[in-house]
C-alpha positions in Angstrom: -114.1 2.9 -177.9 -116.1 1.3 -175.1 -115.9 -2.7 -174.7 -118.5 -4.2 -173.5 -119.1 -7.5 -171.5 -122.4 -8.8 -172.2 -124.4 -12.2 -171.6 -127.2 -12.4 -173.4 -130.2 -14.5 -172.1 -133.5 -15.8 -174.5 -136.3 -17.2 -173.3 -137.1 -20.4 -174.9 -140.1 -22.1 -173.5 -142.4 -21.5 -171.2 -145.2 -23.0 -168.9 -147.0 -22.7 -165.6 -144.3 -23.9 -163.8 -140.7 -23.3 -164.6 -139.4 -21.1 -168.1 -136.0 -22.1 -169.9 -133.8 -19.5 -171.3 -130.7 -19.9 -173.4 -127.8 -17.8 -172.1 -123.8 -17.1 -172.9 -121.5 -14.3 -173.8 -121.4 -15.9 -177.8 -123.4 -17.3 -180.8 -124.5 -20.0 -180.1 -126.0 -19.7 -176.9 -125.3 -23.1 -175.5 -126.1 -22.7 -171.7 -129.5 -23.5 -170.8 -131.1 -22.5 -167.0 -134.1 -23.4 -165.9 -136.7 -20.8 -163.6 -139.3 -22.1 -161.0 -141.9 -20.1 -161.8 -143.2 -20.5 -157.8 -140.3 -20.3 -155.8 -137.6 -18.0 -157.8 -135.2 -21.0 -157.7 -132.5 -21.1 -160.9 -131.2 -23.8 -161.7 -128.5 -25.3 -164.2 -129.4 -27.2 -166.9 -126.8 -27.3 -169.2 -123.2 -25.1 -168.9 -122.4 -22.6 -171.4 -118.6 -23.1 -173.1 -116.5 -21.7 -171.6 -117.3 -21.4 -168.2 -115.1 -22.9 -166.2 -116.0 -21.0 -162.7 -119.8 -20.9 -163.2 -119.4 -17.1 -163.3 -122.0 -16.8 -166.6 -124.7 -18.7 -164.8 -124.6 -17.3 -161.5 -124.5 -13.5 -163.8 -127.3 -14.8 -165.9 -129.7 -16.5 -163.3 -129.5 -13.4 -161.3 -130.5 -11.2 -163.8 -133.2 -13.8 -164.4 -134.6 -14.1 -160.7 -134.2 -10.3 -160.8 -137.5 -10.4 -163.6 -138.7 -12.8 -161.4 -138.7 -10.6 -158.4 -141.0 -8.3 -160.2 -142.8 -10.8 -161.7 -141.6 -10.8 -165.0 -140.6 -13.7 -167.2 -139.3 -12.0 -170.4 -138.7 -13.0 -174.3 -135.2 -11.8 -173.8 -132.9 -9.8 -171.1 -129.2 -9.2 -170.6 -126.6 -8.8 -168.3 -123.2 -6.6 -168.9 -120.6 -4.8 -167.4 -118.2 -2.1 -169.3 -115.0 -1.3 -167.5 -114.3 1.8 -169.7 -117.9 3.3 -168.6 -117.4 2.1 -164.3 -118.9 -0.8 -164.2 -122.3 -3.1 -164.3 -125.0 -1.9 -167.0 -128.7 -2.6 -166.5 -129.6 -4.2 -169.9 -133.0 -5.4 -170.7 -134.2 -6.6 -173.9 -138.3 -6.9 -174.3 
């Protein structure tokens, strides 16, 4: 079997400005980061539990400002990494 290491990441609002998504490795998702919509910037709004180092948000809002870099604010995306398979897995969810 292959284990997987995934944080998934939902959009939930949106304006001109900024979009929030929920993120975390687990049901619930209880982080929450904020986009800026004109400048790329992430930021933290709430922390996900656990995360004691930061490591899901800095792995989520990546994957996030990666969208953003192509100018793309989706519904839902993912990040993940499978040691089994070599490494990081480019998961998006439209």
């Amino acid at each position: 079997t292959v284990s997987l290491f995934l944080i998934s990441i939902v959009r939930q609002s949106e304006d001109d400005k900024s979009a929030r998504f929920a993120f975390g490795s687990s049901e619930p998702l209880d982080g929450i980061l904020e986009l800026d919509k004109n400048t790329g910037n992430v930021r933290l709004v709430h922390s996900p539990s656990p995360d004691p180092k930061g490591s899901l948000f800095a792995r989520a809002s990546r994957k996030v400002k990666e969208h953003w870099s192509k100018g793309e604010v989706p519904e839902k995306t993912s990040w993940g990494v499978s040691p089994e398979l070599g490494g990081l897995l480019a998961l998006s969810l439209a």
